[in-house]
KEKE-3310 file (N, C-alpha, C; in steps of 0.2 Angstrom, whole numbers, plus 5000, padded with zeros to 4 digits):
npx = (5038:5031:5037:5048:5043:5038:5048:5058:5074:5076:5066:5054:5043:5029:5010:4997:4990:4999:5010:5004:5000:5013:5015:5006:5012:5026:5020:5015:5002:4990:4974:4974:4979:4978:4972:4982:4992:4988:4988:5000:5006:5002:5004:5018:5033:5038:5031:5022:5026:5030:5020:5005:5002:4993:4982:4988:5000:5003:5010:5004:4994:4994:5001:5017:5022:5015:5008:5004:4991:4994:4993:4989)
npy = (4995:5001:5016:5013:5010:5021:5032:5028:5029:5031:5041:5044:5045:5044:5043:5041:5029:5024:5019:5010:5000:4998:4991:4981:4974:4969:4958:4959:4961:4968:4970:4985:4993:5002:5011:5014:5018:5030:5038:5039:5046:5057:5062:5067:5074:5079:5076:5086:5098:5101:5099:5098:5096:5108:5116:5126:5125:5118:5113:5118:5113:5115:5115:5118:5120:5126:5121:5125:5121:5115:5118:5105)
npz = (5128:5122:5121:5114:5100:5099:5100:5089:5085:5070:5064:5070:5083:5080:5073:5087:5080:5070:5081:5087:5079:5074:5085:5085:5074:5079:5089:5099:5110:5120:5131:5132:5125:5112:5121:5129:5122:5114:5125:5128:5116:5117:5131:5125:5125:5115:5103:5107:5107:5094:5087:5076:5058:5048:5038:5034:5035:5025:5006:4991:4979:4967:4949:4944:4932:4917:4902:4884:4873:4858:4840:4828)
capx = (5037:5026:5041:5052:5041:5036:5053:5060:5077:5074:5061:5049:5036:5024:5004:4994:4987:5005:5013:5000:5001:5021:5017:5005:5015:5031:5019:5013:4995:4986:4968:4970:4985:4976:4971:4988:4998:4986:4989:5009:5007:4996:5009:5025:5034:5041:5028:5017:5031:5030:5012:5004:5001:4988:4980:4991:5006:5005:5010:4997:4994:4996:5005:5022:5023:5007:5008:4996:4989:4995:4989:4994)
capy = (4993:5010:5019:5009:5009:5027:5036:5026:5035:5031:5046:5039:5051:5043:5045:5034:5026:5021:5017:5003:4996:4995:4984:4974:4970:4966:4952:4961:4965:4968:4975:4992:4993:5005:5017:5015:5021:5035:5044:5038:5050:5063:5066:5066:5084:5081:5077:5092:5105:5101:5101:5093:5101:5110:5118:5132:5123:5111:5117:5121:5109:5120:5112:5123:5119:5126:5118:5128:5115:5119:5115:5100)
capz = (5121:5119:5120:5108:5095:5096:5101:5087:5080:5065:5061:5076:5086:5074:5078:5092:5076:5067:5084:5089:5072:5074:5092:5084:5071:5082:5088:5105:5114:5127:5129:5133:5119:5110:5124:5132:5117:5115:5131:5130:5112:5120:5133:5123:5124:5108:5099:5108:5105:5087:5084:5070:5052:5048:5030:5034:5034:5019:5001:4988:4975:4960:4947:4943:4925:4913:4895:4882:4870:4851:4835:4824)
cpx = (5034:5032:5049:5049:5038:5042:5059:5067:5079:5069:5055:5046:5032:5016:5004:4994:4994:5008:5009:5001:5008:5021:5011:5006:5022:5028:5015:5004:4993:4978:4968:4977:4984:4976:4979:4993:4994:4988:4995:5009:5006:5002:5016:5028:5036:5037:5022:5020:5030:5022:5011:5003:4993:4988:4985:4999:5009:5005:5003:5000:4992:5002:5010:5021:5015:5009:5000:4997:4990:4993:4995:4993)
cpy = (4999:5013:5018:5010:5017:5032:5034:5030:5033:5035:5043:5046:5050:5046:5040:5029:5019:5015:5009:4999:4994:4990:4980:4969:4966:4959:4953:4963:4963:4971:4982:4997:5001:5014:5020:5019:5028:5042:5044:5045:5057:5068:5066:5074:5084:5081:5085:5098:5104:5102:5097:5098:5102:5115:5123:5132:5120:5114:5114:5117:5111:5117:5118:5126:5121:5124:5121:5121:5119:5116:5109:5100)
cpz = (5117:5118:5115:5100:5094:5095:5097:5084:5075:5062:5064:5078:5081:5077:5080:5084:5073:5074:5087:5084:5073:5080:5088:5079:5074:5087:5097:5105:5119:5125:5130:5130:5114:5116:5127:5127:5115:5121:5130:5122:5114:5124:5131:5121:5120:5104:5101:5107:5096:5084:5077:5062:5052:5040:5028:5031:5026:5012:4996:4981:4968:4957:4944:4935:4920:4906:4893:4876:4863:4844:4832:4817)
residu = (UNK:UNK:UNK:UNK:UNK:UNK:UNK:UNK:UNK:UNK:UNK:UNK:UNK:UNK:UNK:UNK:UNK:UNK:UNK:UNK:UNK:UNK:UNK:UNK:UNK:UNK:UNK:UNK:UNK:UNK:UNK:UNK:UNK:UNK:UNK:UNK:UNK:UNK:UNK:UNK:UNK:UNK:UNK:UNK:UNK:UNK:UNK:UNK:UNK:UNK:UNK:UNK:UNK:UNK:UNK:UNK:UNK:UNK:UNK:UNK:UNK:UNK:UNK:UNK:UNK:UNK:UNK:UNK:UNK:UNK:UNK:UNK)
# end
């Protein structure tokens, strides 16, 4: 089920936190659901080849457009 809901193809390799949420919505648990889907992300060579974002990555929230304010 770890592997269904995380390797989803449909845009899947979610994080641990998403992919638990998608098995306890599918109607599934166990006790150790959280820890278990944790390590299953942790070790997954796709998502560790890819890496995650960082401040580095993400674009800069400057608006393109400047409007000057004009009389009336």
């Amino acid at each position: 089920m770890i592997s269904y809901c995380h390797d989803m193809p449909s845009g899947g390799h979610a994080s641990d936190d998403k992919t638990a949420a998608m098995i306890l919505q599918a109607g599934f648990y166990w006790p150790t659901l959280f820890r278990d889907v944790h390590a299953y992300v942790w070790a997954c060579d796709h998502c560790q080849r890819n890496g995650s974002w960082s401040r580095r990555n993400e674009m800069p929230l400057n608006y393109i457009l400047k409007v000057k304010v004009f009389d009336v």
